[in-house]
C-alpha positions in Angstrom: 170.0 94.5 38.8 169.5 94.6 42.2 170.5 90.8 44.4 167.0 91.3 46.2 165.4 90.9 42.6 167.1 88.4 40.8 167.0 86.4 44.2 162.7 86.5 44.5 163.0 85.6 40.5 164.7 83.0 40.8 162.5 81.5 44.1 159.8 82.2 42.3 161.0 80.5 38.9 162.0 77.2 41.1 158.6 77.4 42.9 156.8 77.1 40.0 159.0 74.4 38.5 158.0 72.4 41.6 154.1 72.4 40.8 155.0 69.7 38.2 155.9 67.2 40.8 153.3 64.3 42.6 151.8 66.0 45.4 149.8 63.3 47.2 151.5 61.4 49.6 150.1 58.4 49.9 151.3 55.9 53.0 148.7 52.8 53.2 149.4 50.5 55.9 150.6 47.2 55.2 146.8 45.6 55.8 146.0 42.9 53.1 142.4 43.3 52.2 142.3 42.5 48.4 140.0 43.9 46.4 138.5 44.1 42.3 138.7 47.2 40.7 137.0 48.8 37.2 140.2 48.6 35.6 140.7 44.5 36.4 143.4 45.0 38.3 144.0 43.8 42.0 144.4 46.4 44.6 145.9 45.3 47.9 143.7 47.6 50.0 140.8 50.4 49.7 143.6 52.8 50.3 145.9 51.6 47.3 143.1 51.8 45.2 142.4 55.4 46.3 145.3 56.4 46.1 145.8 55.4 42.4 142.2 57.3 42.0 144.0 60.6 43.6 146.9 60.1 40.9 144.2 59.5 38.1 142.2 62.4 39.3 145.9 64.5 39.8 146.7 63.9 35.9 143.4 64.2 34.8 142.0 60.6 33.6 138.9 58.6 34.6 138.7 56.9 37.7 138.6 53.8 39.2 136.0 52.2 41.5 135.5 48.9 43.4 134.0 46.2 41.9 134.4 43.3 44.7 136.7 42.3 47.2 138.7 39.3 46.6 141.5 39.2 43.8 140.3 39.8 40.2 142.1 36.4 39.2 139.5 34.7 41.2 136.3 35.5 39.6 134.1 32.7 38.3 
């Protein structure tokens, strides 16, 4: 077989293999602005919990949304 082919196989074998992997890069400042979500857990920020929506939505589960700000723990 020619080295051409089997080299384009086996790009195209590990390209596939890497479809698998997280693809959302998620970088959320270090800003502190808790806040309640659906699942009654505390998020530290608006972009924590979206980015836990993008990995809900990336493996195919219901999201989340905001319920308050403040921690969870401190509802009355």
């Amino acid at each position: 077989m020619d080295f051409r082919v089997v080299t384009m196989l086996l790009l195209l074998t590990a390209s596939s293999l890497a479809v698998d992997r997280w693809p959302i890069d998620c970088a959320c400042g270090r800003i502190y602005l808790p806040l309640c979500a659906s699942d009654r857990l505390t998020y530290n920020s608006y972009c924590e919990l979206d980015c836990r929506n993008r990995y809900l939505k990336w493996i195919h589960a219901d999201t989340i949304h905001k319920l308050r700000d403040g921690r969870c723990e401190d509802e009355e």
